[in-house]
C-alpha positions, 0 to 999 in steps of 0.5 A: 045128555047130561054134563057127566055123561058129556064128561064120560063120552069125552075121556072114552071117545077121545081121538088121542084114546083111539089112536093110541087103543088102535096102535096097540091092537094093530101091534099086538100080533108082531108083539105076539110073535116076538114073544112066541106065547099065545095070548087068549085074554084070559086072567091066567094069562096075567100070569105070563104076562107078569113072567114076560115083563119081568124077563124083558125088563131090567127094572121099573125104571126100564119099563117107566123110561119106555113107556111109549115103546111097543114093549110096554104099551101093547102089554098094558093094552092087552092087560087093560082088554083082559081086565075089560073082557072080565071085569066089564071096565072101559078104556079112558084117558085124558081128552088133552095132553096135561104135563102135570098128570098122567094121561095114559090110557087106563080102564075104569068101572062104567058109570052107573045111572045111580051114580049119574044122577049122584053126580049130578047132584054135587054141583059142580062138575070135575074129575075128582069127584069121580071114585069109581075104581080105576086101573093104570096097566103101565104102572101095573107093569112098572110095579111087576117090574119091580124086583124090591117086591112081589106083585101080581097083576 
């Protein structure tokens, strides 16, 4: 196994990703009757889910401030499984807390072997040279709670 790909099992597979990816699956059915929708990972689901954040939530900075709470942490993981079921990304995060950087979970175009072997090629290895498009569903949801403009999921 290459240096990259010990690099990618590590930000997939992390224990502190697990936790958090098995917390949020075990609350999404109280979170389901909280709010009395179905919710079928479908992207016209967004829609709803958008509407939901909005109506629960006063503003951005509420969702921001509770980032960690149930209310916001199991809709971004619902948004990030939609995205997964339809886009074909994967969850990572951060392997080890770093208070300078964002370390909640977000999803992430796979790595292909092409672009494997491209890194490879660069040397040194480090997560900035990682382009491949990447979506945080907590601050998705932080931006549908803005009232200043409008934004889809």
């Amino acid at each position: 196994m290459s240096d990259w790909e010990d690099l990618e099992e590590l930000w997939s597979k992390n224990p502190r990703l697990r936790t958090w990816l098995t917390t949020q699956e075990a609350a999404f059915p109280g979170w389901v009757a909280e709010t009395g929708q179905e919710w079928d990972f479908s992207t016209r689901s967004l829609q709803s889910l958008a509407l939901w954040i909005r109506g629960r939530f006063a503003s951005a900075e509420q969702v921001r401030a509770q980032r960690e709470d149930p209310a916001v942490a199991v809709p971004a993981w619902y948004l990030g499984e939609v995205k997964n079921r339809h886009a074909g990304t994967i969850w990572q995060c951060r392997p080890n807390l770093d208070p300078e950087v964002s370390s909640d979970p977000f999803v992430i175009t796979p790595i292909t072997e092409a672009q494997l072997v491209r890194l490879e090629q660069c040397g040194e290895l480090s997560d900035e040279e990682d382009h491949r498009p990447s979506w945080h569903p907590i601050d998705e949801l932080i931006e549908v709670a803005r009232r200043d403009r409008e934004h889809h999921l």
